[in-house]
N, C-alpha and C positions, 0 to 999 in steps of 0.2 A: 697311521704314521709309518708302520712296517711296509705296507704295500704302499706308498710314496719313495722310500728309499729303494724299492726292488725295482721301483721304475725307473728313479735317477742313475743307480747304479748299467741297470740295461741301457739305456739310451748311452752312460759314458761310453761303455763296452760300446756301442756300434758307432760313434764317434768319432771314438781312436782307431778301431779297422779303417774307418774312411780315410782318416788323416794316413794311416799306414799304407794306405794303397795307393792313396795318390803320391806322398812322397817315393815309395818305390818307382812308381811309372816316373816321376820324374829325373830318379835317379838313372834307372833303364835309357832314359834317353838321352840323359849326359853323355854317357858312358860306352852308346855304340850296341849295348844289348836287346834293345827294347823288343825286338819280338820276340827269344826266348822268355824273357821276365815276364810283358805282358803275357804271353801265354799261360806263364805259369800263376798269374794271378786270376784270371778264368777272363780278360779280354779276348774279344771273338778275333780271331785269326781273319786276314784277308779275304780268304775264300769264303768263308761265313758271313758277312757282311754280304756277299753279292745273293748267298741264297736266304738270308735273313735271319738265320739259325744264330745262338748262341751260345758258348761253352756252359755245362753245369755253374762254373764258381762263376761267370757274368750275371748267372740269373741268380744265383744265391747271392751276391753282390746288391743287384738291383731289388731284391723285394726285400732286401736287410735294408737299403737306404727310404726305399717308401715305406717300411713299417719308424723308423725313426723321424719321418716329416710326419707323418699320423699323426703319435704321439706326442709329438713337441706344440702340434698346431693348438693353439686356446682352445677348449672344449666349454660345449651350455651343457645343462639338464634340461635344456628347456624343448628341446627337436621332441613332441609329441608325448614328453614328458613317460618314453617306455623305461627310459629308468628310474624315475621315481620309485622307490620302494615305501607301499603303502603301509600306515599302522592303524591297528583296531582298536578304533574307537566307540563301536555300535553299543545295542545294548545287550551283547552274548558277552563283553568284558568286563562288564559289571557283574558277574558271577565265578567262583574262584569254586575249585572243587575241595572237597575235604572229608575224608575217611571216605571215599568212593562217592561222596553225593555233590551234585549242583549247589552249592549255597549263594545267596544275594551277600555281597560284601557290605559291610556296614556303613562306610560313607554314601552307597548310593540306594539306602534305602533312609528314606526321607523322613518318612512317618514313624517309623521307629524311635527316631533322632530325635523329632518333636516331642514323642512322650516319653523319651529317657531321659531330656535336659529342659526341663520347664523353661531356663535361664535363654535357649534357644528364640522363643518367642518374644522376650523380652526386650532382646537387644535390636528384636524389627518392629518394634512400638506396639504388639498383638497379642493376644491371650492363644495359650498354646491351640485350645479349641478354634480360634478365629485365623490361626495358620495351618494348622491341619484341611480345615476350610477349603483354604485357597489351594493348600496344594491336591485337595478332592475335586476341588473345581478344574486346575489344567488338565489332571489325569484325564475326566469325563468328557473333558473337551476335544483330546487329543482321541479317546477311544470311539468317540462321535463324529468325528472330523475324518481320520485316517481307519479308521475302522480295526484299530489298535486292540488286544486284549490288555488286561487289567494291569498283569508285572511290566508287560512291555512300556504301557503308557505311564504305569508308577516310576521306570527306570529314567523313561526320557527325562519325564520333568525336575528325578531326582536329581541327574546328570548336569540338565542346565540350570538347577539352585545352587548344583555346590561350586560348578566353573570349570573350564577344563583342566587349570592350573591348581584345581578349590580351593579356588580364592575366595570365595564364598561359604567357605565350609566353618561351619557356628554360627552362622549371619546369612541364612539361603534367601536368595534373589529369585522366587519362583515369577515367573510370569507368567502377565495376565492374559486370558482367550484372549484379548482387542489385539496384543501385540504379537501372540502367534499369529491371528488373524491377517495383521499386514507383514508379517514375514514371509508366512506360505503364501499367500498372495503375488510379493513380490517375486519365488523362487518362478511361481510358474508360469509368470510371462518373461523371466531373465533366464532359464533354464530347461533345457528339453525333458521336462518334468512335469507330470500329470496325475489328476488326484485318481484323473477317471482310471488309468491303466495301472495305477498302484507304484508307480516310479514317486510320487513323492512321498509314499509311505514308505517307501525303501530306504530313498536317500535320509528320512529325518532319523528311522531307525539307523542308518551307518554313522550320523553324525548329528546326534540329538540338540550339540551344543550350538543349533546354527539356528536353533528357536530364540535364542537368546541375543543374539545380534540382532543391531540395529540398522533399520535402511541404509544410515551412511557410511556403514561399516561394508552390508553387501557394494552399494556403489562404489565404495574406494576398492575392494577388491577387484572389481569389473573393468575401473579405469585402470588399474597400475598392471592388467592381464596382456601381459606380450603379446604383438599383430602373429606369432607364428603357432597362436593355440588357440582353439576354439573354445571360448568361456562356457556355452551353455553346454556343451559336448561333456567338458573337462570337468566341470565340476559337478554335473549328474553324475557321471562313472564314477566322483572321487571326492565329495564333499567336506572333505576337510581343505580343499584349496581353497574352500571360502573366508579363512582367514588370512591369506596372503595380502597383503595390504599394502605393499612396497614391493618396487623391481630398480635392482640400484645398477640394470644395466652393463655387469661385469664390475665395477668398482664401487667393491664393498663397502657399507657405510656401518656397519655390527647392527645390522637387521636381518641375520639372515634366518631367522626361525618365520619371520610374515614376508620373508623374501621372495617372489616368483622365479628368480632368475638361480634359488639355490634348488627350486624342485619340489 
């Protein structure tokens, strides 16, 4: 909010110079003076004009007025999306340090969870043994599939049981091999993403929670992707754009966290 006011305030500031200058030149001309005034405003003098040159205050003048149409002009995040500022979501944030060492934070270790709150399994219709199970199962899947070791592939699956928002945290939504199955499937004919060269063990490490998404979740983000980004490009380098699921095209509709067009 501070750096919007420092803009408003700049742009008035170069505003009122404008309006200053022009009404002076127009007073200089009422009045019979205009070439000493224009001069002393930094218009270029006669002779200057035929050699093309300009006074210092015409050209501080002129790049004061195109830095003020810059800034006034409407602006996207969206030109190749270099301002995006990215956030880490991988699975190296699931780890919080403490008296000097790496520790696994509690919400994203899964197994732990299952055998600290019996009441956990319960509330997904399962004996704690028969979701421990399942979540043994994506692990092994993931470490066989991506060629993952053991924390890494414990973190993903923990990541995408609790949600990105964990909204699933007390009630984990692990998913099953079938549906990682057709999610990585879909990433790497939709995305410049390969299992052979280890790019979609990258991209699922940077953003685990994209196991969890459903075909028509990736396709709505694919459709509502601006014609001036490249989907497969943009979203291997940056996978978390795969939740953008709306572009309200400059007129905001209060979607702007699945918004393309906020970045």
């Amino acid at each position: 909010m501070k750096l919007q006011w420092r803009f408003f305030g700049l742009g008035l500031l170069l505003v009122t110079l404008c309006l200053w200058q022009s009404s002076a030149l127009t007073f200089a001309l009422a009045s019979g003076r205009s070439t000493r005034i224009a001069r002393g405003l930094g218009y270029p003098r006669k002779d200057d004009r035929r050699d093309g040159t300009a006074s210092p205050g015409a050209l501080w003048f002129m790049a004061a007025s195109a830095g003020l149409v810059k800034m006034l002009r409407p602006r996207t995040l969206l030109h190749g999306l270099g301002d995006r500022v990215k956030k880490d979501f991988s699975v190296k944030s699931a780890m919080i340090r403490r008296l000097g060492k790496w520790r696994l934070m509690k919400e994203f270790d899964m197994r732990q969870q299952i055998l600290d709150d019996p009441k956990m399994a319960k509330r997904c219709g399962k004996t704690s043994d028969e979701l421990i199970q399942d979540f043994t199962t994506a692990s092994e899947y993931l470490q066989a599939q991506l060629g993952l070791d053991v924390q890494v592939a414990e973190i993903c699956v923990s990541k995408v049981a609790t949600g990105l928002n964990l909204q699933f945290l007390g009630k984990p939504n692990i998913p099953t091999s079938e549906h990682m199955t057709e999610v990585m499937d879909w990433l790497t004919e939709n995305l410049a993403v390969s299992k052979e060269d280890g790019s979609l063990t990258r991209l699922v490490e940077q953003y685990p929670f994209v196991l969890g998404r459903t075909i028509d979740d990736l396709e709505e983000s694919q459709n509502f992707c601006p014609e001036d980004i490249d989907f497969k490009v943009a979203v291997a380098d940056d996978p978390a754009l795969i939740d953008k699921t709306y572009n309200c095209n400059g007129i905001c509709a209060s979607q702007c966290v699945a918004c393309w067009y906020n970045g």
